[in-house]
N, C-alpha and C positions, 0 to 999 in steps of 0.2 A: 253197192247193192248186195242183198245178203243170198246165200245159194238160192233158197227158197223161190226167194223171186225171180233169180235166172231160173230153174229150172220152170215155172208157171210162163216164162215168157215162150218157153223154148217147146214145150208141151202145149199152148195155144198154139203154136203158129205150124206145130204140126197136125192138131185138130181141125184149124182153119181149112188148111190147105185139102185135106180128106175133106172135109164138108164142101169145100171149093170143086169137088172131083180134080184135084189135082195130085201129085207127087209131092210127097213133101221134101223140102230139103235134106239130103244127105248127112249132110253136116248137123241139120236137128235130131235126125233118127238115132244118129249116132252118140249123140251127147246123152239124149234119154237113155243110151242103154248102158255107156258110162255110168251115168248119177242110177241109174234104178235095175240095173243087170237087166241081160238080155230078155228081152220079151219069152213068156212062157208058150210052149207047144199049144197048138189050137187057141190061141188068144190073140185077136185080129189086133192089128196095129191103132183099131180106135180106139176098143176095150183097154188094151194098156196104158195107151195116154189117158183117158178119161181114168185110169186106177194112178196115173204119176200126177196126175191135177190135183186130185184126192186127195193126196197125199200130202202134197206141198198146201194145199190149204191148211189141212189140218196143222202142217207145222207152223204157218203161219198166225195161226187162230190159236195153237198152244204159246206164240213169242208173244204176240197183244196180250194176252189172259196176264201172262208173267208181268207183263210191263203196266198193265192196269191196275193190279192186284198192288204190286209194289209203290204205285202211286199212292194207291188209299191208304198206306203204312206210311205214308210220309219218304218213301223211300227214292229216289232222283237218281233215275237215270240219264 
């Protein structure tokens, strides 16, 4: 699977878990601040995932575009 998608996986189930009023996993919180640097001052822990969700869509919706694009070229990936 490609980062994008772990990091969407990783960023749901910490959104999940907040929506659940729960704690999200440790190990989640940590890996978002790996792949997208520490959460910024005054930006609650939803706001940031909901900005690292964002984010990984759009790379996502920029990898289809390329792959689509290249299809109508005749081009095979």
């Amino acid at each position: 699977m490609d980062e994008s998608y772990q990091v969407l996986r990783t960023a749901l189930r910490v959104i999940s878990a907040i929506n659940e009023k729960r704690r999200p996993d440790p190990a989640d919180t940590e890996r978002l601040n790996a792949i997208a640097g520490p959460k910024p001052n005054g930006v609650t822990t939803d706001e940031f995932t909901c900005d690292v969700i964002r984010e990984a869509i759009k790379v996502r919706m920029a990898a289809s575009t390329v792959i689509e694009n290249d299809g109508a070229n005749g081009v095979e990936r």
